[in-house]
N, C-alpha and C positions, 0 to 999 in steps of 0.2 A: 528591708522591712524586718524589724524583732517580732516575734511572736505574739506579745500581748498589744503592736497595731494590727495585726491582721486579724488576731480574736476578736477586737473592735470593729474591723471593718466586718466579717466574716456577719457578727452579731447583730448589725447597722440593720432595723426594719428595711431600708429602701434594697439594701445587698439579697436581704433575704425576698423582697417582692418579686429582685430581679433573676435569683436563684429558681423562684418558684414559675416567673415567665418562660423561664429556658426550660425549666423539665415539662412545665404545661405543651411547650411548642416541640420538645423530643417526641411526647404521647403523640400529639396529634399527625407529627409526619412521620411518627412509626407505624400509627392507625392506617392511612391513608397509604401506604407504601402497602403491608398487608392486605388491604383491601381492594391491589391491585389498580388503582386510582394515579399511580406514579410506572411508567415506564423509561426503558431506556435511560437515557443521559438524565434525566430528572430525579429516576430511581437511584443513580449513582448520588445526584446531588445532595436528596434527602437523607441519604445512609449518611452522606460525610457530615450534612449540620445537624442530624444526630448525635452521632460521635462526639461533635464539639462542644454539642452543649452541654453532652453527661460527661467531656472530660469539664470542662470549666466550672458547671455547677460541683463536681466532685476533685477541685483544684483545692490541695490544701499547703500548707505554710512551708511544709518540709520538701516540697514538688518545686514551689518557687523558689528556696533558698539553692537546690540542689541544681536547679536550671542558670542559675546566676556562677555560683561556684564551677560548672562547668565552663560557661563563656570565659570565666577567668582565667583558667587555667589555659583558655589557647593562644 
């Protein structure tokens, strides 16, 4: 992917509604985790689709290019 598709996709209203699903649903299962509402194995789960969704919503061009250039290289 060069730069200026992923500024396009990056840019795309439907990327950014889906950008803004993921950090709406990090708040809410950071809330609910906080609020003690999430134990145990569930507590674990909510911390990881946390994580995932602020690494993906905060996934940028230089991240995928550097991720690809690795696989190559093995």
């Amino acid at each position: 992917m060069i730069r200026e598709e992923y500024q396009l996709w990056a840019e795309h209203p439907q990327t950014k509604k889906f950008h803004q699903y993921l950090s709406d649903y990090r708040a809410q299962l950071m809330e609910r985790w906080a609020q003690g509402a999430l134990t145990g194995d569930d507590s674990l789960m909510a911390i990881a689709r946390a994580q995932m969704a602020d690494e993906i919503v905060n996934l940028d061009d230089d991240s995928i290019s550097e991720f690809y250039r690795k696989q190559e290289a093995v």
